[in-house]
C-alpha positions as CSV (number, residue, x, y, z in Angstrom):
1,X,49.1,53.6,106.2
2,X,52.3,53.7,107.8
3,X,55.3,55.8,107.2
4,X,57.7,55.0,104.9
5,X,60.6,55.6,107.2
6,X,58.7,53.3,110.3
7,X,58.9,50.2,107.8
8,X,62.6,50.6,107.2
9,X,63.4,50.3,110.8
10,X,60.9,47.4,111.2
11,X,62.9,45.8,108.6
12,X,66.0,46.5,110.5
13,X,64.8,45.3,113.3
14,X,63.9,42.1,112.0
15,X,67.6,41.6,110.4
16,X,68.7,42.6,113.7
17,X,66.7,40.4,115.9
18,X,67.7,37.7,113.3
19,X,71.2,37.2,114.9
20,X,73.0,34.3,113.4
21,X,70.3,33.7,111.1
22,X,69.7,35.3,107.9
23,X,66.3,37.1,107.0
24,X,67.0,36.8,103.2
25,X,63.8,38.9,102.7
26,X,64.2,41.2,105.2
27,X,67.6,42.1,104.3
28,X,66.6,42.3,100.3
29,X,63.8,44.4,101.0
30,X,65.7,47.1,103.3
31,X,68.3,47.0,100.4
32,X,65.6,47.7,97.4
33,X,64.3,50.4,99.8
34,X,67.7,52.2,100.5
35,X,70.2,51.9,97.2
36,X,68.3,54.0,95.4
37,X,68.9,56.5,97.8
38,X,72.8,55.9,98.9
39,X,73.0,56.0,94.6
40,X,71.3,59.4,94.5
41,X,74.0,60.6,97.1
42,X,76.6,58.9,95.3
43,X,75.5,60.7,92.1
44,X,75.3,63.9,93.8
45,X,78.3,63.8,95.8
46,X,81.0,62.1,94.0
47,X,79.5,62.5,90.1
48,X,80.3,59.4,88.4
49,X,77.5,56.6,87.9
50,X,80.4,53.5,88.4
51,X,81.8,55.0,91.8
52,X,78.0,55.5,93.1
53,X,77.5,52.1,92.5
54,X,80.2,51.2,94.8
55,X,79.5,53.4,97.0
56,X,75.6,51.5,97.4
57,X,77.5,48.5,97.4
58,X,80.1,49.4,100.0
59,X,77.1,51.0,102.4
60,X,74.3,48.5,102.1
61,X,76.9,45.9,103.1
62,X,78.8,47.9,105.9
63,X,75.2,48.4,106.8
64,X,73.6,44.7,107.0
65,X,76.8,43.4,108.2
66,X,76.4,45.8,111.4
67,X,72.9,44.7,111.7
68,X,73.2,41.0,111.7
69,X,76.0,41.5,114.8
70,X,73.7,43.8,116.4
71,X,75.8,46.7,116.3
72,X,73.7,49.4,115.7
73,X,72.3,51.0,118.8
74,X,68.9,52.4,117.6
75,X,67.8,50.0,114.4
76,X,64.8,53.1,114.5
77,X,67.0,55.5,113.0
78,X,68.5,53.1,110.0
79,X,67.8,56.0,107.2
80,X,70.4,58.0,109.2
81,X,72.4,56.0,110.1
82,X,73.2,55.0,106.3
83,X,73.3,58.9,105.4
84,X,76.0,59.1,107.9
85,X,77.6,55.9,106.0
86,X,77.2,57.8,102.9
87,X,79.0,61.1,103.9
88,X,81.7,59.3,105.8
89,X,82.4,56.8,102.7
90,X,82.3,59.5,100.8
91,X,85.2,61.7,102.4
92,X,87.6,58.4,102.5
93,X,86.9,57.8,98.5
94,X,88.2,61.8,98.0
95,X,90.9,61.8,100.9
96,X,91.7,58.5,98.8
97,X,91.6,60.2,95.1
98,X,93.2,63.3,96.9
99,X,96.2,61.6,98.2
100,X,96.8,59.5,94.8
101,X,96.8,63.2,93.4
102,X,99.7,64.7,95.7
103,X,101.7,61.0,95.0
104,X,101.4,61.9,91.4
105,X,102.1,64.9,91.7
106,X,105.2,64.3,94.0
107,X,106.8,61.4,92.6
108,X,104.9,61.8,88.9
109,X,103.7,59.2,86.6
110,X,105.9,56.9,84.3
111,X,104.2,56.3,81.3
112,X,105.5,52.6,80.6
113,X,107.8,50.3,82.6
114,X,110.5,48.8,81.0
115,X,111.3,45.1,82.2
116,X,114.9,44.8,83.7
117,X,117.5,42.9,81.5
118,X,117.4,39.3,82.5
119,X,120.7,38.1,85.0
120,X,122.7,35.6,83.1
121,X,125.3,33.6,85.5
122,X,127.8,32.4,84.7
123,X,127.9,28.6,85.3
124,X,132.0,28.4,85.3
125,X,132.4,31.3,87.8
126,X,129.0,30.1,90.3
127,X,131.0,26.9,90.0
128,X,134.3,28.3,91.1
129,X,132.2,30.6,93.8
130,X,130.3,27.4,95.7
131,X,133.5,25.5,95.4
132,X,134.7,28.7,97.8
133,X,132.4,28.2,100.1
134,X,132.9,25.7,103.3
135,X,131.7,21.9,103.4
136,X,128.5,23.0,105.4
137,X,127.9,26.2,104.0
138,X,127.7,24.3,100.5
139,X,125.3,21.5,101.7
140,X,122.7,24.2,103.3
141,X,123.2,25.7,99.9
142,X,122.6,22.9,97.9
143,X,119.9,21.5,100.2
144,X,118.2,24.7,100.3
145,X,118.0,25.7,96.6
146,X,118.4,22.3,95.0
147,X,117.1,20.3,96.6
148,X,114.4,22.9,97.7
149,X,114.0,21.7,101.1
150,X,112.7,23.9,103.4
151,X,114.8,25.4,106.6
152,X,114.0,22.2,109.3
153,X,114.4,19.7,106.5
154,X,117.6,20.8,105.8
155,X,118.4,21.3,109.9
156,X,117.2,17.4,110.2
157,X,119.3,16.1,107.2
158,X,122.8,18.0,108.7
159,X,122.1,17.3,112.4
160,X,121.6,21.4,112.8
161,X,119.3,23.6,114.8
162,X,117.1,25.6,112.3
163,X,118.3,28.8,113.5
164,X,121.9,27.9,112.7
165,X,120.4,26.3,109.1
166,X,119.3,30.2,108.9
167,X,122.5,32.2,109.5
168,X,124.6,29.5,107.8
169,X,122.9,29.7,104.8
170,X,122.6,33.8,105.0
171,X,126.1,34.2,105.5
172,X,126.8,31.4,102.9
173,X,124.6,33.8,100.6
174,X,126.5,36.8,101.3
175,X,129.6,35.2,100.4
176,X,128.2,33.9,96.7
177,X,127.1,37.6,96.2
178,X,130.6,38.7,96.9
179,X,131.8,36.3,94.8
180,X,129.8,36.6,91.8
181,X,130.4,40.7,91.8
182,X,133.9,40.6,92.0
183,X,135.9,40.9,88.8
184,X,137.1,37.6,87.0
């Protein structure tokens, strides 16, 4: 009878020699032989049934994926090579949950967010502040928000270069935020 270990690296093998094509039961077979082993690690090393799940989810697939590209040197030595998945998946979740814990702890944690107050314009005074602006700067405007045309659209319709349909319209912007902030 053979070893245990011997017909998980025929099994990689096969997915491996595969290529392109897909050894469905190959591949389901290695997997039903290996999560229950990644979850025991998981179960051991990071203590919480949901994140061990992942953690058999995350390998297995890392795992097959490297397989079908034939990326993993020695197929022979697939047991571990998925413990060294394991341990290495396992440090980035807790360097992950580590750092979340300095953030917190730097910058703490807001128990709610509160919605900004909507902006209400003013029509008279937008009015008043695109009648300010110059001819062209008030048909990118207007072509650009109104119309919703996108940058070369609006170039085309105005005989302009899209880079200039850019800077006018920037500039034009700038202005109308001037405009709008000053006092009445």
């Amino acid at each position: 009878m053979p070893q245990e270990g011997t017909e998980d690296a025929e099994l990689a093998r096969r997915i491996a020699a595969a290529g392109e094509r897909v050894d469905s039961a190959a591949e389901s077979e290695l997997y039903r032989r290996l999560a229950p082993r990644v979850r025991l690690y998981g179960l051991r090393h990071l203590r919480d049934p949901h994140a061990a799940h992942d953690l058999v989810q995350q390998v297995l697939l890392t795992t097959l994926e490297r397989l079908r590209k034939g990326e993993l040197r020695e197929p022979d030595k697939i047991a571990s090579f998925v413990l060294g998945m394991c341990r290495m998946t396992v440090l980035e979740i807790r360097r992950g949950g580590w750092r979340r814990e300095q953030l917190l702890d730097a910058h703490g944690a807001t128990e709610s967010y509160e919605a900004p107050e909507p902006l209400v314009l003013d029509p008279a005074r937008l009015t008043k502040c695109l009648e300010g602006l110059a001819e062209r700067e008030r048909s990118v405007v207007a072509l650009s928000f109104l119309a919703e045309k996108p940058g070369e659209a609006v170039a085309s319709d105005l005989g302009l270069s899209a880079g200039n349909v850019r800077v006018i319209r920037h500039r034009a912007l700038a202005k109308l935020r001037d405009c709008m902030g000053a006092a009445p």
